[in-house]
DSSP file (Angstrom, degrees, kcal/mol; ACC not computed):
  #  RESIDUE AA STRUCTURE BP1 BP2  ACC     N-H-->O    O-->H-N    N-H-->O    O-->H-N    TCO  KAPPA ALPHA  PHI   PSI    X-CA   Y-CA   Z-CA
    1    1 A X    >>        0   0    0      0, 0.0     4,-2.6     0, 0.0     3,-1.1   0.000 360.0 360.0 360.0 -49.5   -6.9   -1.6    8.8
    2    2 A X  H 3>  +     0   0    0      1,-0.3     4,-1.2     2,-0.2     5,-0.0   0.593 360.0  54.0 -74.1   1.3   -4.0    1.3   10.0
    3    3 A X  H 34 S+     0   0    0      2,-0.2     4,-0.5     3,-0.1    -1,-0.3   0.637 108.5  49.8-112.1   5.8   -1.8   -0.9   11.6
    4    4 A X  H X> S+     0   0    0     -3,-1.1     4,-2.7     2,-0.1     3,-0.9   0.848 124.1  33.6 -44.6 -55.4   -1.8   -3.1    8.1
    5    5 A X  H 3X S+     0   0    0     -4,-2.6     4,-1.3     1,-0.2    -2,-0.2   0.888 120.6  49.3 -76.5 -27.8   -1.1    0.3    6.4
    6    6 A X  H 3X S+     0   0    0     -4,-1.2     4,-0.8     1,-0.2    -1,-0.2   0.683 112.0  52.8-100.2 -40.3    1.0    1.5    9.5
    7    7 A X  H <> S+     0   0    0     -3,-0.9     4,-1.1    -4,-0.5     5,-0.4   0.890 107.9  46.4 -91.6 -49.8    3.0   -1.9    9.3
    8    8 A X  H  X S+     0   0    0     -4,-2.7     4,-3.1     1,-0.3     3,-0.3   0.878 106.8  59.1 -63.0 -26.2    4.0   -1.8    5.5
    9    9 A X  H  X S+     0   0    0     -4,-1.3     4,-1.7     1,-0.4    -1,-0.3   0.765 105.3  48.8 -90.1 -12.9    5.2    1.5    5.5
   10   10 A X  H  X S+     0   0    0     -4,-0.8     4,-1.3     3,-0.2    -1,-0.4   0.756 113.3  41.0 -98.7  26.1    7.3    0.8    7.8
   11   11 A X  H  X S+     0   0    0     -4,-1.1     4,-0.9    -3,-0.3    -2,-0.2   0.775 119.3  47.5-105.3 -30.2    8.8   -2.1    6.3
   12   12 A X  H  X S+     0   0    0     -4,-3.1     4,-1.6    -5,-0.4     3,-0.2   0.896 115.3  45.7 -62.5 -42.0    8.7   -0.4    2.7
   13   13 A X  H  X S+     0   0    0     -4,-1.7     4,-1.5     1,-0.2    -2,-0.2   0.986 111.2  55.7 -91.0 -51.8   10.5    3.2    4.4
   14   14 A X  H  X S+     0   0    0     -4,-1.3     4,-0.6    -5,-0.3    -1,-0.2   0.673 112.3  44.5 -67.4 -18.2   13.4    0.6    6.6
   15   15 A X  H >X S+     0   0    0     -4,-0.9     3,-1.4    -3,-0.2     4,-0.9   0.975 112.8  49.6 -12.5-101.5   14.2   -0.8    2.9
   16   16 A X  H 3< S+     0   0    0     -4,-1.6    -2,-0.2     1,-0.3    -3,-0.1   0.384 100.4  65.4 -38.6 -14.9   14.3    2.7    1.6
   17   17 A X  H 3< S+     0   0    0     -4,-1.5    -1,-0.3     1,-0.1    -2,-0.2   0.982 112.1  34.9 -17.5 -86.2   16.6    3.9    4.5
   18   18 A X  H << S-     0   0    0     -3,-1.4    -2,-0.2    -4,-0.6     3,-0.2   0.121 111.7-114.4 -82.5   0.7   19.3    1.8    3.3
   19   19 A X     <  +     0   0    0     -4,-0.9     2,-1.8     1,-0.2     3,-0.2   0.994  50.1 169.9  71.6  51.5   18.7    2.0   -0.3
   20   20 A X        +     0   0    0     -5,-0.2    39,-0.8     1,-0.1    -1,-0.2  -0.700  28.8 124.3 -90.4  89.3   17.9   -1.6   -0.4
   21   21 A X        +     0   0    0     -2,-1.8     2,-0.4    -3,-0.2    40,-0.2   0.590  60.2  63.9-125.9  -6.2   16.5   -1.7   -4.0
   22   22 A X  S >> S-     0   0    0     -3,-0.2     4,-1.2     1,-0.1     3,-0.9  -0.797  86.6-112.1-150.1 139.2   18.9   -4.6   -5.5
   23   23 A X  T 34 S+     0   0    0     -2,-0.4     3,-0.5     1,-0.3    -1,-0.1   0.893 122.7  50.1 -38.9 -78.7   19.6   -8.2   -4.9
   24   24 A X  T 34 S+     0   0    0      1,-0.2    -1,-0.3    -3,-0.1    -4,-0.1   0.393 104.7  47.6 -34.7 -28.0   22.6   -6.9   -3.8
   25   25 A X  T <4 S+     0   0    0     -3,-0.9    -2,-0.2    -6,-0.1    -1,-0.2   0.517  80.9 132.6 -76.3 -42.2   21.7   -4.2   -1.4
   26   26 A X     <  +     0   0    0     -4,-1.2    32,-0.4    -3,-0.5     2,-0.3   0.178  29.6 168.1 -11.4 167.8   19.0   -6.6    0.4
   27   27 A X  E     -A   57   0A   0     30,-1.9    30,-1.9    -7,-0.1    -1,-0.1  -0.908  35.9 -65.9-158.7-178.9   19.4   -6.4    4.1
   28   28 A X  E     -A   56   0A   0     -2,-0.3     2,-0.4    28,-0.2    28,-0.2  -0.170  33.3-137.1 -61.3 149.8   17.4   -7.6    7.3
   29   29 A X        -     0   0    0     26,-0.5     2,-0.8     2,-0.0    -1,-0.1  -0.885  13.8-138.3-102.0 145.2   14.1   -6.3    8.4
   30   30 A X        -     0   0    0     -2,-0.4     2,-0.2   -19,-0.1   -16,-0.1  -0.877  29.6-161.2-102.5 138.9   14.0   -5.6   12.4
   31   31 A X        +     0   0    0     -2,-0.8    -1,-0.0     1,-0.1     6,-0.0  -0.723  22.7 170.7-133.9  77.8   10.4   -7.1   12.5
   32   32 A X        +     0   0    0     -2,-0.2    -1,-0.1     2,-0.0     2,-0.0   0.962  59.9  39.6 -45.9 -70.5    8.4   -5.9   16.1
   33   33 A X  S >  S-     0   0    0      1,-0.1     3,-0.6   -26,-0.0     4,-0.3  -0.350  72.3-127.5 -90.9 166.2    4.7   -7.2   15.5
   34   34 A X  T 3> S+     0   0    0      2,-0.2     4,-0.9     1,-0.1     5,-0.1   0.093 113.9  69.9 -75.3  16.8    3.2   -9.8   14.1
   35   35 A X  H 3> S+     0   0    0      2,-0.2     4,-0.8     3,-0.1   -28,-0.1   0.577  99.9  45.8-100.1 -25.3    1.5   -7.4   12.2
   36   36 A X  H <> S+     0   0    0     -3,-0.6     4,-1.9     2,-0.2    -2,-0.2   0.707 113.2  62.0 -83.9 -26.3    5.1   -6.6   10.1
   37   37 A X  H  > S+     0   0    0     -4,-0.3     4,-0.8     2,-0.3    -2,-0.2   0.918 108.6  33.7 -79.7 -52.2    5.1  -10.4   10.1
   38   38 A X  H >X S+     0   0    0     -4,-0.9     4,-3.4     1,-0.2     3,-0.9   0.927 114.1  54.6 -73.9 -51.8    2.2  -10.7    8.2
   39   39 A X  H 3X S+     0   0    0     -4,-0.8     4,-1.8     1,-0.2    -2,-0.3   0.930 101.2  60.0 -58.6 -27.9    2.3   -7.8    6.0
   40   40 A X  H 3X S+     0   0    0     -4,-1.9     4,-1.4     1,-0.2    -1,-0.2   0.672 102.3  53.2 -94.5  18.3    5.5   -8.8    4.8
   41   41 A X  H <X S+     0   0    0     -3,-0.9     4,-2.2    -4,-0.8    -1,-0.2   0.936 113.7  48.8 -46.9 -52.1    3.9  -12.4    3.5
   42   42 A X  H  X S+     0   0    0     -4,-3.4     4,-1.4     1,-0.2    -2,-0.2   0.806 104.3  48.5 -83.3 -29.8    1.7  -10.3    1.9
   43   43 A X  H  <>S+     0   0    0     -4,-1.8     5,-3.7    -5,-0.4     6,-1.5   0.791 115.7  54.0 -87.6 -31.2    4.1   -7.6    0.1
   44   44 A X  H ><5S+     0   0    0     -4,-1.4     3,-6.0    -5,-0.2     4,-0.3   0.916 107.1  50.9 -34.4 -85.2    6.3  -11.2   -1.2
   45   45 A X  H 3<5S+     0   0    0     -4,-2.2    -2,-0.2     1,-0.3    -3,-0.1   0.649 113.3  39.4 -38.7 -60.9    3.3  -12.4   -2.5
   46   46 A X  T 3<5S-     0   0    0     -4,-1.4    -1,-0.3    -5,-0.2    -2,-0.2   0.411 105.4-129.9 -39.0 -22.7    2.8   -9.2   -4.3
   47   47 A X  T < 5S+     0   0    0     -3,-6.0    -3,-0.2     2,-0.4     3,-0.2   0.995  76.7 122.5  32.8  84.2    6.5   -8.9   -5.2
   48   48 A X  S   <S+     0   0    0     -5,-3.7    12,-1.3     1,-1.0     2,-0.4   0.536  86.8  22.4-122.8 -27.3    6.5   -5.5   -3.9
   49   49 A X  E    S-B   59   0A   0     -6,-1.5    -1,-1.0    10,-0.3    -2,-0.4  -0.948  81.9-167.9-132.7 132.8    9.5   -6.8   -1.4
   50   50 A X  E     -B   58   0A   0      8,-1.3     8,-2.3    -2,-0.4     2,-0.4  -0.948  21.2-117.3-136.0 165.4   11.5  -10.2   -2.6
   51   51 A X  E     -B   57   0A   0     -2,-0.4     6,-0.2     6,-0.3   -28,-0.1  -0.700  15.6-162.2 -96.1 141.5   13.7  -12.0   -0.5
   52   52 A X        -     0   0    0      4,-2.8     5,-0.1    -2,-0.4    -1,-0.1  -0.206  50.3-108.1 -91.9  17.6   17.5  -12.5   -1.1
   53   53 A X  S    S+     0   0    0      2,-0.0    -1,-0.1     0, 0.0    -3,-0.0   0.507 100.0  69.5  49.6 154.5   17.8  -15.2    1.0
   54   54 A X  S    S-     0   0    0      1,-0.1    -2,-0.1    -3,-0.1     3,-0.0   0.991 128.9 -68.5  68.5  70.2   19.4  -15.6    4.3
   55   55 A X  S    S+     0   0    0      1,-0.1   -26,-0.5   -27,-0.1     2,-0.2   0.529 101.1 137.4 -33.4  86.8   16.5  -13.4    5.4
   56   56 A X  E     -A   28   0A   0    -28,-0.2    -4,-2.8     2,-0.1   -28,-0.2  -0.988  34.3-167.8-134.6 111.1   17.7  -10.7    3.8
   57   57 A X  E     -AB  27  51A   0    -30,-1.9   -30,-1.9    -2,-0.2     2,-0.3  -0.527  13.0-175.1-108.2 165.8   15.1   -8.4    1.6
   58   58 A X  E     - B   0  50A   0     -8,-2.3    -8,-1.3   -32,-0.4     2,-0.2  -0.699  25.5-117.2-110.3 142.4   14.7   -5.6   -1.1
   59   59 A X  E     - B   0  49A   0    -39,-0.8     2,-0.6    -2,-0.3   -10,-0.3  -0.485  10.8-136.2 -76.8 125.8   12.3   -3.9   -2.4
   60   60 A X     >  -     0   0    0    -12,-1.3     4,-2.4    -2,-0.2     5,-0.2  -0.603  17.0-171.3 -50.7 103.7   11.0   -3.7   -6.1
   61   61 A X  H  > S+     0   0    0     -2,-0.6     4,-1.2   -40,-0.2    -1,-0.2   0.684  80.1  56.6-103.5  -6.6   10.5   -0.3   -6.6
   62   62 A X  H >> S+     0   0    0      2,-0.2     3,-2.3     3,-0.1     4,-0.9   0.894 119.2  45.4 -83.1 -77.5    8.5   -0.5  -10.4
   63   63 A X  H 3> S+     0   0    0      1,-0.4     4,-1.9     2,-0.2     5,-0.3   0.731 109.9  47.9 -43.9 -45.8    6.1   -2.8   -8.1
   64   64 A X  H 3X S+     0   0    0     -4,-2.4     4,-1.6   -16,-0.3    -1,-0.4   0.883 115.8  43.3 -69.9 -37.2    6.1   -0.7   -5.6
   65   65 A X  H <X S+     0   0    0     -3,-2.3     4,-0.7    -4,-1.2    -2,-0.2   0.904 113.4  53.5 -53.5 -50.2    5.3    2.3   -8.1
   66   66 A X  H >X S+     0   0    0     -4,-0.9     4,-2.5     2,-0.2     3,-0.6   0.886 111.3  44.2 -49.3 -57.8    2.9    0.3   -9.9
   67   67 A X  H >X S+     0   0    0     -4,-1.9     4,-3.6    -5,-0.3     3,-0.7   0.996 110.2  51.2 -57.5 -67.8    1.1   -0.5   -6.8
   68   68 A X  H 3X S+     0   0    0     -4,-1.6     4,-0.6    -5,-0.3    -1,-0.3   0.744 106.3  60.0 -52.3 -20.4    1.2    3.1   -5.2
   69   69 A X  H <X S+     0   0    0     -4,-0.7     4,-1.0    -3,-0.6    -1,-0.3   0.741 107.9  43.0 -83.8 -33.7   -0.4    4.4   -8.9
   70   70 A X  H <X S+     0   0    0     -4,-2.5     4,-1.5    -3,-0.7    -2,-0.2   0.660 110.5  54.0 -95.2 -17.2   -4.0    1.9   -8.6
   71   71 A X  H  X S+     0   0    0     -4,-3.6     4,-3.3     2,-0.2     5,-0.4   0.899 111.2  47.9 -81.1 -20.8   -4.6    2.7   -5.0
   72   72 A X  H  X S+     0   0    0     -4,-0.6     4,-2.1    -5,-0.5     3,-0.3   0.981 114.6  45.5 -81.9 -26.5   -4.4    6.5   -6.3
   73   73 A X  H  X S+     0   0    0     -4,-1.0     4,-0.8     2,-0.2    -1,-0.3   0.469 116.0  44.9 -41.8 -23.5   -6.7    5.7   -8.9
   74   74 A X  H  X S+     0   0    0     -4,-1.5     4,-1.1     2,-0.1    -1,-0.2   0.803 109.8  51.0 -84.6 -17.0   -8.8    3.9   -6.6
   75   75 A X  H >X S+     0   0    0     -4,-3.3     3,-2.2    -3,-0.3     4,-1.7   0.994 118.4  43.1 -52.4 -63.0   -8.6    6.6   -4.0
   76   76 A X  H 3X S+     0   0    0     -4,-2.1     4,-1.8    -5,-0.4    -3,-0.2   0.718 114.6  49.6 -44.0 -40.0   -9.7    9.2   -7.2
   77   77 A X  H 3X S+     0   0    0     -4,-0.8     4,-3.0     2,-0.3    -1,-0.3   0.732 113.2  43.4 -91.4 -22.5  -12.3    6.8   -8.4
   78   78 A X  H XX S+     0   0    0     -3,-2.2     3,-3.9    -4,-1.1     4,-0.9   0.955 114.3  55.8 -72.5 -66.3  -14.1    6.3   -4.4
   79   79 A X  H >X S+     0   0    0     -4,-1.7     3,-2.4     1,-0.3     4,-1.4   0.662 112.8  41.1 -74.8 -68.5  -13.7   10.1   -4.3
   80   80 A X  H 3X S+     0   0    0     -4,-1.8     4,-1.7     1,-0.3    -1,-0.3   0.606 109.2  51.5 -59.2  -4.4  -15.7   10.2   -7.5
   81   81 A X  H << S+     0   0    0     -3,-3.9    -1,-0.3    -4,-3.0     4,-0.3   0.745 112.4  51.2 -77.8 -12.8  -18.2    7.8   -6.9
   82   82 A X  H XX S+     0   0    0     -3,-2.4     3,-1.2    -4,-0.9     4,-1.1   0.896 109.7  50.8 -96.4 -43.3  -18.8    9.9   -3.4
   83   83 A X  H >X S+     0   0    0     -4,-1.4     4,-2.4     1,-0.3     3,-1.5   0.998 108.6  50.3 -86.7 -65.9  -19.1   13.3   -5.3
   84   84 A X  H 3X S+     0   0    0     -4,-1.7     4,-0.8     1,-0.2    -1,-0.3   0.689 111.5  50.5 -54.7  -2.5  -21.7   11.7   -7.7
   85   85 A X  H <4 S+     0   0    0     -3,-1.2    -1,-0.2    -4,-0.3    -2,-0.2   0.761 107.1  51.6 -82.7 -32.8  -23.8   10.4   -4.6
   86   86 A X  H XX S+     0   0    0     -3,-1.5     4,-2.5    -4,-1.1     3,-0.9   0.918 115.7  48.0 -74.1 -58.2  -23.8   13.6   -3.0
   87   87 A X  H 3X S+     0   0    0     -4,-2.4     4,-2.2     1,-0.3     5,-0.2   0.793 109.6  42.3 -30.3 -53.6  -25.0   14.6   -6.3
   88   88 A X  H 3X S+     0   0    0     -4,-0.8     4,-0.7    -5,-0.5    -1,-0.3   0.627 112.6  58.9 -83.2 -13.9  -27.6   12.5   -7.1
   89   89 A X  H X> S+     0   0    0     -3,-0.9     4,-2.7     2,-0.1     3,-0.7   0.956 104.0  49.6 -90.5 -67.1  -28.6   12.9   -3.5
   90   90 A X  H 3X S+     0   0    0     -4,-2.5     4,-1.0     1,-0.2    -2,-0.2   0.814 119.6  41.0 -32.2 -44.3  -29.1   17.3   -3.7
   91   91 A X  H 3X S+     0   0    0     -4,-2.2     4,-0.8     1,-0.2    -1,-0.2   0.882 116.8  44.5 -93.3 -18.3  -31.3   16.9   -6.9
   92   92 A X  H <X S+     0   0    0     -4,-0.7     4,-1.6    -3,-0.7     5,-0.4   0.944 102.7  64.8 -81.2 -19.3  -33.1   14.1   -5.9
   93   93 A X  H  X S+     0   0    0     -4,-2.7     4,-2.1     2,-0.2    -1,-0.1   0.966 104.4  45.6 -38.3 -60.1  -33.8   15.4   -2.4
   94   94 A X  H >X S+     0   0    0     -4,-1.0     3,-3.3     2,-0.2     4,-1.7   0.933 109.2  59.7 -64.6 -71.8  -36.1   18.6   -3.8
   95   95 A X  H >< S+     0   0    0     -4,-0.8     3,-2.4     1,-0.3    -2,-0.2   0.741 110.5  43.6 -13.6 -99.1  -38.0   16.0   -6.3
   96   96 A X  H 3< S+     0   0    0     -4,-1.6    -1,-0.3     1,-0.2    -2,-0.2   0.595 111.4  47.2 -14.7 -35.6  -39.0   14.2   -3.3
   97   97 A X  H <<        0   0    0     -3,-3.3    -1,-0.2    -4,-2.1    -2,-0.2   0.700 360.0 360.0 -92.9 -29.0  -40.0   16.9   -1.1
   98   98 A X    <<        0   0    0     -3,-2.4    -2,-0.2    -4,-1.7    -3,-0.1   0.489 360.0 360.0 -87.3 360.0  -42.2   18.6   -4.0
């Protein structure tokens, strides 16, 4: 799982370098792993990165905003389901014991 996340940011921050935001702007990705290889299938698909042709890319940044706004809302929402577990765990604990 971190060299997925390890692997998008950096193909999302070498975009953002160059200000690659525009059709126009696009430019190459230097692509090391197969691990950038795959994530960036997966951030097309997603249109968080579209292709200019002549493998030449930029990034959507309202996708990319969008995107980055439900994982913090799923981060918020694990982090409350954890707090109510914890919860539900303290009061039932003494119930149990008594």
């Amino acid at each position: 799982m971190p060299h997925r996340i390890i692997a998008e940011r950096r193909l999302i921050e070498q975009l953002l370098r160059v200000n690659a935001v525009t059709p126009s702007e696009a430019q190459t990705l230097e692509l090391r792993r197969a691990s950038e290889r795959r994530r960036l299938k997966r951030l097309l698909a997603l249109g968080i990165i579209r292709d200019a042709g002549a493998d030449r890319f930029y990034l959507n940044a309202p996708a990319l905003g969008e995107r980055m706004a439900s994982q913090r809302q799923n981060a918020a929402l694990a982090l409350l389901v954890l707090v109510l577990l914890f919860v539900a765990l303290f009061l039932w604990a003494p119930l149990r014991s008594g």
